[in-house]
C-alpha positions in Angstrom: -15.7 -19.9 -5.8 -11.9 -19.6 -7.6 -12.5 -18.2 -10.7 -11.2 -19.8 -13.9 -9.5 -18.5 -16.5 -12.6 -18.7 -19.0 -14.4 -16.6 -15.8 -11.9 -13.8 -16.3 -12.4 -13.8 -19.6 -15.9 -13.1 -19.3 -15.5 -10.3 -16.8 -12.6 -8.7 -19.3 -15.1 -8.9 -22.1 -17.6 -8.0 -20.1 -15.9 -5.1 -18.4 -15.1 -4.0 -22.3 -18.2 -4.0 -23.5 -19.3 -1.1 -20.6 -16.4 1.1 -21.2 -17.7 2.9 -24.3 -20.6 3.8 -22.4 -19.2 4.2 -19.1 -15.9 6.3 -20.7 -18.8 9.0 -22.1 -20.1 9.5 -19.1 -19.0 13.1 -17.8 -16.3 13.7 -15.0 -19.7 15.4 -13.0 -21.6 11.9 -13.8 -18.9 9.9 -12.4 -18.1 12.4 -9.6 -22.0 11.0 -8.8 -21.2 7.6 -8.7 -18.0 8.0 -6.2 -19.8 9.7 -4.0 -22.6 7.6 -3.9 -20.0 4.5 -3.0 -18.6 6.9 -0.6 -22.2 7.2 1.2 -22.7 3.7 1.4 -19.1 2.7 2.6 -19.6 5.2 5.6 -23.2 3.9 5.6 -22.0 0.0 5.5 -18.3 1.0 7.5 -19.1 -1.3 10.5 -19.8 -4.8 8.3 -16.8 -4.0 6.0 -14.5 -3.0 9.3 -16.1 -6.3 10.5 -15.1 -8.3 7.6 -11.0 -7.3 7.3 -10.5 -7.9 11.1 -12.1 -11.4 10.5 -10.1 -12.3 7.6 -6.7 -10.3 8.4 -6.7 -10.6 11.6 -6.3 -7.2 12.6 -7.9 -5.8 15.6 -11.1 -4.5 15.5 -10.4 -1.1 16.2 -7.5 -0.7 13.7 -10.2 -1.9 11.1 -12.5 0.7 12.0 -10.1 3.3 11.8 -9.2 2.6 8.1 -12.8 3.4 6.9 -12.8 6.8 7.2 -9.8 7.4 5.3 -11.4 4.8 2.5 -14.5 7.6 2.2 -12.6 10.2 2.5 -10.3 8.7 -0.5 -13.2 8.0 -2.5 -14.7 11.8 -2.0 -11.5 13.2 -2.9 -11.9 11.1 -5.8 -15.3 12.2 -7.3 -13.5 16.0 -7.1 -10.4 14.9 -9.1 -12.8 13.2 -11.6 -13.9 16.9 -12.2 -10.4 18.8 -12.4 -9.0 19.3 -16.0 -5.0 18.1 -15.7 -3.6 18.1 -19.4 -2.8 21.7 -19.7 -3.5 24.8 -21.5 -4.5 24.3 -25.6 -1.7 27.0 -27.7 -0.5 27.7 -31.0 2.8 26.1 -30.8 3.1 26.6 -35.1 2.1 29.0 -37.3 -1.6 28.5 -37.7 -2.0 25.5 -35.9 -4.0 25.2 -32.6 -2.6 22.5 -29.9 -4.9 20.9 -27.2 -4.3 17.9 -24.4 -6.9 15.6 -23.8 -7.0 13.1 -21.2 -8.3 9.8 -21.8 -9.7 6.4 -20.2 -7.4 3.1 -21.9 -10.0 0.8 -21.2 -10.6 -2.3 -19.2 -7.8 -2.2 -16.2 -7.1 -5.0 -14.0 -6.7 -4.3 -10.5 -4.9 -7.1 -7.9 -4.5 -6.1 -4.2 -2.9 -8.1 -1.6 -4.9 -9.2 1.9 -2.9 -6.7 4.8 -6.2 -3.9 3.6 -7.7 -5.6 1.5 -10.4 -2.5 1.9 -8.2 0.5 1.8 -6.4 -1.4 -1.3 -9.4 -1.8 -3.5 -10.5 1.3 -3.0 -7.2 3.2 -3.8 -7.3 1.4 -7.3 -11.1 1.3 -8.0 -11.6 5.0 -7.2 -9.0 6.6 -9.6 -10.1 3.9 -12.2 -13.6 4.7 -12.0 -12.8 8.5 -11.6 -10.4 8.2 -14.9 -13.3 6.8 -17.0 -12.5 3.1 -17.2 -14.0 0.0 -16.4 -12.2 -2.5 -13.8 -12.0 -6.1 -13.2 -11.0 -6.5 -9.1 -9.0 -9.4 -8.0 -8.4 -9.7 -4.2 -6.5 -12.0 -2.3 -7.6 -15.1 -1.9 -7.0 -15.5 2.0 -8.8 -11.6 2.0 -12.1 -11.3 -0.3 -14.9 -10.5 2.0 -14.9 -6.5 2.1 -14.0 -6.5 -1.5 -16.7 -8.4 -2.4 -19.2 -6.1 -0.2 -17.3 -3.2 -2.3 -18.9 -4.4 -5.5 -21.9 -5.0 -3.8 -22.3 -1.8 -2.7 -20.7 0.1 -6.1 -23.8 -2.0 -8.2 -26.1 0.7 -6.5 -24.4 3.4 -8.3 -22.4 2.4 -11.2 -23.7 1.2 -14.4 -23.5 -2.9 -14.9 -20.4 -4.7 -15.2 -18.4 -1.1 -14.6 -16.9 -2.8 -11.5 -16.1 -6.7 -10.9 -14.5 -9.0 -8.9 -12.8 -12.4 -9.7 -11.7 -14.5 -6.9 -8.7 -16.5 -6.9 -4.7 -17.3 -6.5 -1.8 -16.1 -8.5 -3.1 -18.1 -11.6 -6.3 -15.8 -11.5 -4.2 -13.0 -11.5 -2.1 -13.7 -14.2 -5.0 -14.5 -16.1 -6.1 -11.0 -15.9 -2.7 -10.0 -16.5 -2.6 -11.8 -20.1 -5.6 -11.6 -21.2 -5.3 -9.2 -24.3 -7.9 -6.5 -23.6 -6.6 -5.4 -20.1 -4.9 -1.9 -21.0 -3.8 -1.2 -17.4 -2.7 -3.7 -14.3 -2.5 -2.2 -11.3 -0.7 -4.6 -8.8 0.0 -4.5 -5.5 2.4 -7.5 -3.1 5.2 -8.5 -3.2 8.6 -7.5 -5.4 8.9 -10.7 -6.9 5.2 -11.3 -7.8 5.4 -8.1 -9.4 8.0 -8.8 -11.3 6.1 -11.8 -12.7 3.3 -9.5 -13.5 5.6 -7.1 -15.2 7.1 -9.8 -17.4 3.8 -11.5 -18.1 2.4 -7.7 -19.4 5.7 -7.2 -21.5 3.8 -9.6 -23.8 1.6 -7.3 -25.0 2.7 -4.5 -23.6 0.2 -4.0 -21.2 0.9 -1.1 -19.0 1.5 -1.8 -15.3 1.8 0.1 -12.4 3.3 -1.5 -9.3 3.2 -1.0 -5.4 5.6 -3.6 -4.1 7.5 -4.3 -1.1 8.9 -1.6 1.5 11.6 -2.2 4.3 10.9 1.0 5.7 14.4 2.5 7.4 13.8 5.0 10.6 16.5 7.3 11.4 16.4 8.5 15.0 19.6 11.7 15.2 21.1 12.3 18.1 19.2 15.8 18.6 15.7 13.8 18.3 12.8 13.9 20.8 13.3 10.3 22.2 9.3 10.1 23.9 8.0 11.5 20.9 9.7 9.2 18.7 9.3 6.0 20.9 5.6 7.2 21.1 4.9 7.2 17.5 7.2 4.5 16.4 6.0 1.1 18.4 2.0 1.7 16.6 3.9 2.3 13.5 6.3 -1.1 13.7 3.5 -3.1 14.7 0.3 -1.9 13.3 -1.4 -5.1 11.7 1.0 -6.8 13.3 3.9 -5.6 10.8 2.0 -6.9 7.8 2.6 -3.6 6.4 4.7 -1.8 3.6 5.5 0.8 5.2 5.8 -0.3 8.5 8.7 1.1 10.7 10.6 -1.9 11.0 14.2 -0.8 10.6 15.6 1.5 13.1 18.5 3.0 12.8 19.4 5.1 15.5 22.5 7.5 16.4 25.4 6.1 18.9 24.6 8.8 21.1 21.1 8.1 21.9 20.8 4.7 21.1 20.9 2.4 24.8 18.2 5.3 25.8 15.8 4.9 22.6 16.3 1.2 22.8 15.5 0.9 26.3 12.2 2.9 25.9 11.1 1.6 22.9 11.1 -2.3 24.2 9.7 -1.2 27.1 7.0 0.1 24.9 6.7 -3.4 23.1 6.5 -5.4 26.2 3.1 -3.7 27.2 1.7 -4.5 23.6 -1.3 -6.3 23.8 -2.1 -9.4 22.2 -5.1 -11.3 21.3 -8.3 -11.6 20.1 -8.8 -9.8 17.2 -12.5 -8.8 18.2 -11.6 -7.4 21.8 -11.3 -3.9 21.5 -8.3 -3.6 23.9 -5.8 -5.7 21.6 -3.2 -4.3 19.8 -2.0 -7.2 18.0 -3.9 -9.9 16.6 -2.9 -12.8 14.9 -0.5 -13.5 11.2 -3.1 -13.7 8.9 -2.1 -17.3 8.2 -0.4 -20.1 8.7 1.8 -20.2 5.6 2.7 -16.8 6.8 3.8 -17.8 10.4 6.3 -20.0 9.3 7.9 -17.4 7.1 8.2 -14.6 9.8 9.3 -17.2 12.3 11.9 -18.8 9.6 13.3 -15.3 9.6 13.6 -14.8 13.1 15.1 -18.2 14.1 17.5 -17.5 11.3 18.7 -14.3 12.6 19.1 -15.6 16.0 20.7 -18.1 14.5 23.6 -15.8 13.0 24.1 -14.0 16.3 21.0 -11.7 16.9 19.6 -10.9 20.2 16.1 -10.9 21.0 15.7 -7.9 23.4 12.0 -8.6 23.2 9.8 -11.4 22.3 11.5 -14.2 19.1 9.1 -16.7 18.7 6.0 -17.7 18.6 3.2 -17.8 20.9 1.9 -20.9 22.6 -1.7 -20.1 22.3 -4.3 -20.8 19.5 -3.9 -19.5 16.3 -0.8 -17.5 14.2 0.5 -15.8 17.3 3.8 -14.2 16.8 5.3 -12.0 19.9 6.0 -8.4 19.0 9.7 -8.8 18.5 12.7 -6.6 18.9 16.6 -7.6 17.5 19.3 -6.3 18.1 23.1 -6.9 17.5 22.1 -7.8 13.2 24.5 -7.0 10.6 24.0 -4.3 7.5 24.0 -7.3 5.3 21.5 -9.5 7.6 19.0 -11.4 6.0 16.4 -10.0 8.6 17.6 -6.0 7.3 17.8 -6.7 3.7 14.6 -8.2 3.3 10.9 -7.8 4.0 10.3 -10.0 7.0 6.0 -8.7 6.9 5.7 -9.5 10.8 5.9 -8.1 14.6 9.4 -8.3 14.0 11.6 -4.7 14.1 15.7 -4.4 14.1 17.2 -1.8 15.9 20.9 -0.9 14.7 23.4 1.6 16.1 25.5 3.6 13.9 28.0 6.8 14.3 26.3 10.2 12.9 24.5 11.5 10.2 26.5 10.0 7.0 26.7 6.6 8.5 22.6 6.7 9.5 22.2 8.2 6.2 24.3 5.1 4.4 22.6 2.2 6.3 19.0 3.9 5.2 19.9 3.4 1.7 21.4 -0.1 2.0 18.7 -1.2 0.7 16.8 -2.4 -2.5 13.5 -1.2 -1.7 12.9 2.5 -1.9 8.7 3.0 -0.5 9.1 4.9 2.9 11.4 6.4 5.9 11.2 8.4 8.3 13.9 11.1 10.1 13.6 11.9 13.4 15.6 15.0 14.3 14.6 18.8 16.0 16.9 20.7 13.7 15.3 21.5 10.2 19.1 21.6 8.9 19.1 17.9 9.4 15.6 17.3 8.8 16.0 18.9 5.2 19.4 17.2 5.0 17.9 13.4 4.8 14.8 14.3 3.6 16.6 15.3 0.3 19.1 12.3 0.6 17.2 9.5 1.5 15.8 7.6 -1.6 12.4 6.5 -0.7 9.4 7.6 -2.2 7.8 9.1 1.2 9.7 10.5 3.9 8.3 11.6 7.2 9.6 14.1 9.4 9.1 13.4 13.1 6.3 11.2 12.1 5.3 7.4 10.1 2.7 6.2 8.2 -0.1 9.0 7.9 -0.9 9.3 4.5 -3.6 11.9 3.1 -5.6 11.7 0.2 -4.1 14.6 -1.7 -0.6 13.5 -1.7 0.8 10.9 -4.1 2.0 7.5 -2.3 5.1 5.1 -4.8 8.2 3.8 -4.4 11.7 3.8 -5.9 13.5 0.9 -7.0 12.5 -2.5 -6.1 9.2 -1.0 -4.2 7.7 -0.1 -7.3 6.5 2.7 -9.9 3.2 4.5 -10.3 1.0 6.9 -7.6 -1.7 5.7 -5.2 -3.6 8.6 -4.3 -3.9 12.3 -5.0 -4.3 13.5 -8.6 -1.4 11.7 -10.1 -3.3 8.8 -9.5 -6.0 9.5 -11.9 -3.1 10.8 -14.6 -1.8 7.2 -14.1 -4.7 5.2 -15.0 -5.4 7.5 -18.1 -3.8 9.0 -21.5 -3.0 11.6 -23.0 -3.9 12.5 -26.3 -2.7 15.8 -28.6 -4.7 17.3 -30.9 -4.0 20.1 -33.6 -6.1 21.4 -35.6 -4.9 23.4 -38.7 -6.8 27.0 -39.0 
């Protein structure tokens, strides 16, 4: 059932009237309640796994893989909830005594998009809960299954109305985003829905914290390990079938080495599988819709259009359902449509360019700023672009892990504000100073 917007007002008002309750509850309390969830995720990973590969369309195994990463998340979670993070209290004036305190805001509205829809809720519900507030969950509206189990599950062990869900489109969403008693959004899509939700939150000055789009640039240096690389980099380009953030769609690769990485790595691609979600030995499965097929094949035909070459794959499949080949293209410009923007699809580029500065340069030549990756065997280099390239994560000789105790943002256009680790909690609380006069 969509929601409407008199239903999100409800679950705001709702939501508000458990957070003074809920926010006095003690970090050990709420430490309880996470890892309670956490139980019953592991306990419940093979119906939620079962869910996102049916909606997505991811395979199976990739869907299985992402649980324990979610329980681990929402472990590390209940331990944050317990670590003090505002500082040592001082006297900072004569006779006055000066203490931090860390505080919930409130009700906090949390949107996720439908590539993990899992993973997504849980990196916004946990620090929320952890942080002392109450949350109103939107998924998408193509992806709501395990985030409806989520709930399901969290009733168990958190108070009522702590944690709920409201199901709908972008009007949904921006209900949630206006309505006046949301202190905190937490959004995560595109970078021009967040933009909307940014503007719509200026209103009241709701305080937003964005993940938004990535165009994730790979830099492969002359000196680097060529198997390795090739090895690590097709999963990463093509995971979930590209629909990915972070996914390592944008190689750039050094004169010297690039016919021999380029050869290798679509050699790699042809032997993808792909197919039925459900069968175990796929490797791609379908676009998770329809609406969606047409965009990543709009931005393929385009770009062969303007003089690409598709070195693999470039078009669809002639099969049932939202098939799109794993694709490789060569021979784009720096100012292509298909490297400037987010194509979210099977779809990778492979560019060529002379040395460090020039691999360096096109990495940049971007708006987005989530991830890249270096792949090098000198730590002179490897140092070099980690500390030039301007992109909130940067893997060295690797692409995508991420680990609960490390911060995940962007720069620019990607986005502000930290998905896990610590910071995450920090982000969906306050900080209040007290002094006391002796």
């Amino acid at each position: 059932m969509t929601a409407t917007t008199a239903h999100v007002d409800d679950a705001v008002r709702r939501a508000a009237a458990a957070f003074p309750a809920w926010s006095r509850t003690t970090p050990a309390e709420r430490a309880a309640a996470l890892l309670g969830l956490a139980d019953l995720v592991e306990a419940h990973a093979e119906d939620l796994a079962q869910l996102d590969s049916a909606e997505v369309g991811k395979p199976i195994t990739a869907a299985r893989e992402e649980v324990p990463g979610v329980v681990d998340n929402l472990r590390f979670l209940a331990g944050a909830a317990r670590v003090p993070a505002t500082g040592a209290s001082g006297t900072f004036a004569p006779g006055r005594r000066s203490t931090l305190v860390r505080e919930p805001l409130g009700v906090v509205g949390l949107i996720t998009p439908w590539n993990y829809p899992l993973l997504e809720a849980v990196w916004k519900v946990g620090p929320a809960l952890a942080a002392g507030n109450t949350a109103v969950l939107k998924p998408s509206e193509l992806t709501p299954g395990s985030s409806l189990r989520l709930a399901e599950l969290a009733a168990q062990v958190l108070p009522r109305d702590v944690l709920q869900v409201v199901l709908g489109d972008g009007e949904v969403g921006q209900a949630l985003v206006a309505h006046p008693l949301v202190r905190l959004v937490s959004f995560t899509g595109s970078t021009e829905a967040g933009s909307a939700v940014a503007a719509t939150a200026a209103r009241d000055v709701t305080r937003v914290h964005l993940e938004l789009g990535g165009n994730a640039p790979v830099v492969v240096c002359a000196d680097a390990d060529l198997d390795d690389a090739v090895a690590t980099l097709v999963p990463a380009g093509y995971l979930n079938a590209g629909q990915d953030c972070t996914a390592a769609c944008r190689v750039l690769v050094d004169d010297a080495v690039h016919d021999a990485f380029l050869d290798a790595y679509a050699a790699a691609v042809r032997r993808l599988r792909v197919g039925d979600p459900a069968d175990e030995r796929t490797d791609l499965g379908p676009l998770v819709s329809e609406a969606h097929l047409a965009r990543v094949t709009g931005f393929v035909d385009r770009a062969l259009a303007d003089g690409a070459e598709a070195v693999v794959g470039g078009h669809r499949l002639e099969r049932p359902g939202w098939f799109f080949a794993p694709t490789v293209l060569t021979g784009v410009a720096a100012d292509a449509e298909v490297v400037r923007r987010e194509v979210f699809g099977p779809v990778v580029t492979v560019q060529r360019a002379a040395g460090d500065d020039a691999l360096l340069a096109a990495a940049n030549d971007v708006e987005q700023g989530l991830a890249a990756s270096v792949w090098t065997t000198s730590l002179r280099r490897a140092e070099a672009f980690s500390a030039g390239l301007d992109f909130g994560t940067v893997w060295v000789n690797d692409h995508l892990t991420t680990v609960s105790e490390m911060p995940f943002g962007g720069f620019g256009a990607s986005g502000y504000g930290a998905e896990l680790s610590t910071r995450s909690v920090d982000d969906y609380s306050r900080v209040k100073h007290v002094m006391t006069r002796a």
